[in-house]
C-alpha positions in Angstrom: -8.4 -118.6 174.1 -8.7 -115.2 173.3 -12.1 -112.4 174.0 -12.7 -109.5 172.6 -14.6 -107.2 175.2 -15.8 -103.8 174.2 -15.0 -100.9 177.0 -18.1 -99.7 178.7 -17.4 -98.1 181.7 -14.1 -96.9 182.0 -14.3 -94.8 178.4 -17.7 -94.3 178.4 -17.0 -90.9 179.2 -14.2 -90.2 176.7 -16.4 -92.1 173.6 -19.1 -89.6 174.6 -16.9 -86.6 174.7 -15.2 -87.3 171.5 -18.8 -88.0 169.4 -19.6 -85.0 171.1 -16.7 -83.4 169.7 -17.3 -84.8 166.3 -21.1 -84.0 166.0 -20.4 -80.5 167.2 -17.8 -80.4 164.7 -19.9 -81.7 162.0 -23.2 -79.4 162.5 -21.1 -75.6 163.7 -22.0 -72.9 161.1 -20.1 -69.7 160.1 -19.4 -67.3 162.7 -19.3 -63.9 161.7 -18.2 -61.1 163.9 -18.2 -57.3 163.5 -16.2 -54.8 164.9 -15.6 -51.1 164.1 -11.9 -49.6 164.0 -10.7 -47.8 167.1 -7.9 -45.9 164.7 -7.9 -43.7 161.7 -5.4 -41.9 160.3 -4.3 -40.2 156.9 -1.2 -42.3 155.0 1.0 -40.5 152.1 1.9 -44.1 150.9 -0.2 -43.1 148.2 -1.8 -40.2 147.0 -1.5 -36.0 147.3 -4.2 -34.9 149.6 -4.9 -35.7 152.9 -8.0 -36.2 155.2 -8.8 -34.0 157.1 -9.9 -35.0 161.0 -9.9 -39.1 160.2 -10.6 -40.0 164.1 -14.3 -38.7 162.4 -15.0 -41.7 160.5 -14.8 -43.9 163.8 -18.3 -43.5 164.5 -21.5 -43.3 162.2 -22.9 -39.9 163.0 -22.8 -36.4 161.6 -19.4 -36.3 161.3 -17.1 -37.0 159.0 -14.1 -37.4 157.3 -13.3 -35.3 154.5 -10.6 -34.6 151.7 -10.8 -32.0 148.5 -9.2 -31.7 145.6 -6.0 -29.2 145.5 -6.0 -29.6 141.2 -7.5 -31.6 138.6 -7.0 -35.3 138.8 -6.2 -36.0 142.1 -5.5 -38.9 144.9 -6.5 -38.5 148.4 -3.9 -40.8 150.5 -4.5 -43.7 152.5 -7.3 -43.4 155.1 -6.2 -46.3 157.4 -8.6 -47.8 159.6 -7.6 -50.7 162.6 -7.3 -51.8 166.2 -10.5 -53.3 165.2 -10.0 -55.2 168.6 -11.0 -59.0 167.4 -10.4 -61.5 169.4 -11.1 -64.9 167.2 -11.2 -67.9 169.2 -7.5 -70.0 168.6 -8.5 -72.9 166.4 -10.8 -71.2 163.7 -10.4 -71.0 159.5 -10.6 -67.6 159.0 -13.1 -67.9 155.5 -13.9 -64.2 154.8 -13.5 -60.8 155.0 -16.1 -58.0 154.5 -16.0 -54.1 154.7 -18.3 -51.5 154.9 -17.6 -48.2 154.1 -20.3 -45.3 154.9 -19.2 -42.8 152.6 -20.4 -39.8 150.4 -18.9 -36.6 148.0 -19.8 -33.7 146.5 -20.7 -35.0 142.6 -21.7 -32.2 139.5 -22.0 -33.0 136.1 -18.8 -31.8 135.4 -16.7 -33.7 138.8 -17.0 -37.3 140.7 -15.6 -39.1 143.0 -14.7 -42.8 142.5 -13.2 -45.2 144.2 -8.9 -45.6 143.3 -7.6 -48.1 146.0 -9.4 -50.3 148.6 -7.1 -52.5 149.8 -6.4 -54.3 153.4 -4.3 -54.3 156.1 -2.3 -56.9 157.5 0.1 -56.4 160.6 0.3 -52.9 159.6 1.1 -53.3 156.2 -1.4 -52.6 153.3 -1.5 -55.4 150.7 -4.0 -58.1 148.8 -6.1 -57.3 146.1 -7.3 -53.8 145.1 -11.5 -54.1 145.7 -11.8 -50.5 143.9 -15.5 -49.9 142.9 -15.3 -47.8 139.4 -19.1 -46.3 140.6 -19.7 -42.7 141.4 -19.7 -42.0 145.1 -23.4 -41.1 146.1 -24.2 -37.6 147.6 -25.4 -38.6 150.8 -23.5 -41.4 152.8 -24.3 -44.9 151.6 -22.8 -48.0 152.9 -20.8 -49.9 150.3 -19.6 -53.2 151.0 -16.2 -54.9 149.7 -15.0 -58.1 150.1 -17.6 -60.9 151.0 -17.9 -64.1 153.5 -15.8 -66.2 151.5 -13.5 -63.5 150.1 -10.0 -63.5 151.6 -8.6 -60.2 149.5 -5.8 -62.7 148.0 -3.9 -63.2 150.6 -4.0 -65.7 153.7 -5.1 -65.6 156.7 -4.8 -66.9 160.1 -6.6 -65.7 163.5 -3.4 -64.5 164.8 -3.5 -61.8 161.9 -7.3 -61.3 162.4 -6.5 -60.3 166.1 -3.6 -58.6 165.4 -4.1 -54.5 166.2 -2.8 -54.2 162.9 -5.5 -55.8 161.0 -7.3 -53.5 159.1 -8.9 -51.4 155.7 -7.3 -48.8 153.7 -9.0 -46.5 151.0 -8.1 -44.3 148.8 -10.5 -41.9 146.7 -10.1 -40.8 143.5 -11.1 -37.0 143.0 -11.8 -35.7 138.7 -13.2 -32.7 137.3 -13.4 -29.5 136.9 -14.9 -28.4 140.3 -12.6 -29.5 143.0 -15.0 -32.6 144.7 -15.2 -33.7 148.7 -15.2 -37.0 149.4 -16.6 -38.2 152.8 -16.5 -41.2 154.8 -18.5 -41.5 158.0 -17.5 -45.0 159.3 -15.8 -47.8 158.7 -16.4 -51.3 160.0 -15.1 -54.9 159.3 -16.7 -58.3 159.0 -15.0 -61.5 159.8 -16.2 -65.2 159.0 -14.7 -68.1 160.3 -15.6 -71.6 160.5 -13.9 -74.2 163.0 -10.8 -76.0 161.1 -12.0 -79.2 160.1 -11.1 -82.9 161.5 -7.3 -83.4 159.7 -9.1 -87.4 160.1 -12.8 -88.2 159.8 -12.9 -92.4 161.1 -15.4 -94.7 160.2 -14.1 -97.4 162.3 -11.4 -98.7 164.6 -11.4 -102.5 165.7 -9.1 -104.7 167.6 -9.4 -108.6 167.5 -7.3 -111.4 169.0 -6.7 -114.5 168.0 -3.9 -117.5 168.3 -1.8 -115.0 169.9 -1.6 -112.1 167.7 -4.1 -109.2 167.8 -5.0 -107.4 164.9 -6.1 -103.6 164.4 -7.8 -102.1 161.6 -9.5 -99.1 160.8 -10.9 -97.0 158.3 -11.3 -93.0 157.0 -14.0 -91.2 155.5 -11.6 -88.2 154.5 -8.0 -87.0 155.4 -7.1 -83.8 155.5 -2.8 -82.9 155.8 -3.0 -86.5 157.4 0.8 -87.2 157.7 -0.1 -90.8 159.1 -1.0 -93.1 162.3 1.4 -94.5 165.7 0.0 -97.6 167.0 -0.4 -97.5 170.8 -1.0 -100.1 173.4 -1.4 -100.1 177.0 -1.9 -102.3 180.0 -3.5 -100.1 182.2 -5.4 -97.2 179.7 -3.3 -94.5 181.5 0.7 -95.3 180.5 1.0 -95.4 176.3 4.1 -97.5 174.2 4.2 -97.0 170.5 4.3 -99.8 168.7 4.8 -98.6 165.2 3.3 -96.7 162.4 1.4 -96.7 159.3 1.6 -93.6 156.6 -1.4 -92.1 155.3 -2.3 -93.6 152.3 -4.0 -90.1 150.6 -2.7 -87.5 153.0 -5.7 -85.4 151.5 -8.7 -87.3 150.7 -12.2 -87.7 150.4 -12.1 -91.6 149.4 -12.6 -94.1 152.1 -9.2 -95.4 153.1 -8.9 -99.1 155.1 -5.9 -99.3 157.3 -4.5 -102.6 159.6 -2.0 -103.9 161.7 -0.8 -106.6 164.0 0.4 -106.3 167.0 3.0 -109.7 167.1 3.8 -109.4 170.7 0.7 -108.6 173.0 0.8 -108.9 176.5 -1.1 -111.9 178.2 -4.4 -110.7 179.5 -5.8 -107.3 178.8 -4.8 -104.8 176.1 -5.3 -101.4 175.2 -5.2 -100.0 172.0 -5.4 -96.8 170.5 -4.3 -94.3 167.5 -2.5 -91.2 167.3 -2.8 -89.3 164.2 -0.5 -86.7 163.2 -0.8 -84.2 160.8 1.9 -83.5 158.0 3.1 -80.7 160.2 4.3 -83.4 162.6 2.9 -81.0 165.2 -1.1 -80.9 165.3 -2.4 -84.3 166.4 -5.6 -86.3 167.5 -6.6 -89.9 169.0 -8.8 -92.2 168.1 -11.2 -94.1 170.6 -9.9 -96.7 172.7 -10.1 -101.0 172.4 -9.7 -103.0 174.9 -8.3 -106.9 174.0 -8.1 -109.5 176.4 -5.5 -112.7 175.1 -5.8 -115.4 178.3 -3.0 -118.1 178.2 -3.7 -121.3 176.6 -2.9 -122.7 180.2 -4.0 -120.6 182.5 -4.1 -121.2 186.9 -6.0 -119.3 188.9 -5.0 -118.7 192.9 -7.3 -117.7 195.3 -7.3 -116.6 198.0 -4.0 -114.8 197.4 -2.5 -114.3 199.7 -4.0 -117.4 201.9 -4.6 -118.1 205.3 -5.2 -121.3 206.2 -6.2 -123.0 202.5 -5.7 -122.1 198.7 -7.5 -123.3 196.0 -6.1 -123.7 192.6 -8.1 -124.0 189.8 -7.0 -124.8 186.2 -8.4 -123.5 182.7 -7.3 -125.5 179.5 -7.8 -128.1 177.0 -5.3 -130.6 177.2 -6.4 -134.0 176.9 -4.1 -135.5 179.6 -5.3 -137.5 182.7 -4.0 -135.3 185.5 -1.7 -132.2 185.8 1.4 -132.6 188.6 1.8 -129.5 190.8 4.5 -128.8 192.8 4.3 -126.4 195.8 8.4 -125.2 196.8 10.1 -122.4 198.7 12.1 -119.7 197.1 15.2 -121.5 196.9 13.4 -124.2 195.3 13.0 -126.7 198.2 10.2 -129.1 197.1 7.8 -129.3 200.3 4.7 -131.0 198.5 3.2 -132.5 195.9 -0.1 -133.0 194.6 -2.1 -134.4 191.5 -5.0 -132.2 189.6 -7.0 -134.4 187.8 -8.4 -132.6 184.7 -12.0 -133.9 185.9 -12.1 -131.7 188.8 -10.2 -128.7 187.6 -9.3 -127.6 191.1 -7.2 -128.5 193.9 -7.6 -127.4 197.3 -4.3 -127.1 199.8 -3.6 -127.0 203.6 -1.3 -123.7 204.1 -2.2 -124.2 208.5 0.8 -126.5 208.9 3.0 -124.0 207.0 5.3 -121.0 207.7 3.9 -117.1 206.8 5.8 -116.0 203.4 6.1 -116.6 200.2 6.3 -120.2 198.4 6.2 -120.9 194.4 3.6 -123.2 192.7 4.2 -125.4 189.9 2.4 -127.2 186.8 3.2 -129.2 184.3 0.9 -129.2 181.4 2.1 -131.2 178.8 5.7 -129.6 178.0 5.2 -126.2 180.1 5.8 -125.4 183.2 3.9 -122.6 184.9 4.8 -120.7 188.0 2.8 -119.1 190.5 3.7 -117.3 193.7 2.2 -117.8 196.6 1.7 -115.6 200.1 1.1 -117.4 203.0 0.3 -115.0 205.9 -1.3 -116.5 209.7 
């Protein structure tokens, strides 16, 4: 006989901590934070004419940053800003980058300043896509913004690099004309969006059902993202885990609903645990799935009590077979018969005298049908 028994009490803490964690999951918005560099200086990776007092540019007040035209035609350098000192929880998509730059020059008719590199910084290195503007800088400080929410400046990203003090912006100014121009830039600050990574498995279901010996799992997935696959477990006690085996994702990256089963040949008489570990295709990032609980009783099943006994046991029987009466034997440990008895199958119990016997331990027999089963049995006075 087998009964399928749905855990109330010992996991109703870790099914409400795991819907928890999937709601919260499912409802977090963007996070954006913004910080402002704590370093500035001029870089001749590019360019002919430096800037002049760059540590200016750190804050948003009178100011600034400057750097004129030596000739006709000429590149400022680098002005590199970082340490902007993030500190993105572990965890997190990075989804986009923004930068503002509050900046101004000296414009005529016949001279301009225009943008010729905005590119940004990771671990100290300046590289990704070149956000130049082609518009005229503005005569009094404006902030311009590059990059967006959901631009990543073509490259990736990872919060280590976000949080890294060499995570930054670099610009360089193109100066024309035939007056020498000044361009200006007041402050500098970065935006960062990030989202939390996503559930590598979104389940629908998980179920565990015994019957005529066998007990068989199946579940199912909304979505899979890098799902490498799932490892059966089992338990006897919810606390110690075997592996029973494994099933491989069926669309490692999906948004189709996916059906999965499995049967557990071999489960244990009387209560199991089951549960799934999912592992990404990194083989390193995993999760687990809620918990079932299975209980498979024997066909034949005898029940002592008390346990250890006193001065009387009771035995009590649980099955179906349609024989008259059950023999039960009651022997020492070296097999010494020292009673018999008779269980008729219309009582379903038996009641023994343990006063007349020695304190220790004794072994209880019963044929049903072709089986014998064992019990032992403590006799203490």
């Amino acid at each position: 006989m087998q009964n399928k028994n749905t855990m109330n009490r010992m996991f109703s803490l870790f099914t409400f901590t795991f819907l928890l964690l999937v709601s919260f999951q499912s409802w977090a918005q963007t996070t954006t934070s913004i910080q402002n560099a704590s370093t500035i200086l001029s870089s001749n990776i590019i360019g002919s004419v430096a800037w002049s007092n760059p540590l200016n540019a750190l804050l948003n007040d009178a100011s600034k940053t400057t750097s004129t035209a030596l000739a006709l035609g000429n590149d400022t350098e680098y002005l590199i800003a970082t340490g902007f000192n993030f500190s993105v929880p572990t965890g997190m998509v990075i989804s986009g980058i923004e930068v503002d730059i509050v900046k101004s020059a000296t414009n005529g008719i016949s001279y301009n300043v225009t943008d010729n590199q905005v590119r940004i910084v990771k671990a100290g290195v300046v590289t990704g896509t070149n956000l130049a503007s082609p518009t005229t800088w503005a005569g009094t400080d404006q902030t311009v913004t590059y990059g967006s929410s959901t631009s990543k400046w073509g490259t990736t990203w990872t919060v280590a690099d976000i949080n890294d003090p060499g995570f930054g912006i670099a610009i360089s100014a193109h100066l024309a004309g035939l007056l020498l121009p000044t361009a200006r830039v007041n402050a500098i600050s970065i935006s960062v969006s990030y989202d939390i990574a996503p559930l590598p498995v979104s389940m629908i279901s998980f179920d565990a059902q015994g019957e005529n010996k066998l007990v068989y799992l199946s579940w199912g997935t909304a979505s899979e993202n890098n799902n490498y696959g799932f490892t059966i477990q089992r338990s006897s006690n919810g606390r110690d885990w075997i592996n029973l085996g494994e099933v491989r994702s069926l669309s490692p990256n999906s948004t189709n609903v996916n059906t999965y089963s499995y049967t557990d040949a071999f489960p244990q008489t009387g209560g199991n645990y089951y549960r799934l570990l999912q592992t990404d295709v990194d083989q390193k990032t995993f999760s687990y799935s809620n918990i079932e609980w299975v209980e498979l009783k024997a066909e034949n099943e005898i029940s002592l009590y008390p346990n250890p006994a006193h001065d009387m046991i009771h035995v009590a029987y649980a099955g179906n077979d349609e024989v008259l009466e059950i023999p039960v034997t009651l022997s020492d440990l070296t097999g010494r018969t020292i009673q018999t008895y008779a269980l008729p199958l219309n009582e379903n119990s038996l009641s023994i005298s343990t006063t007349e016997l020695p304190s220790g331990e004794y072994l209880l027999s019963m044929v049903v049908k072709e089986e014998v089963i064992y019990k032992r049995v403590v006799v203490g006075h």
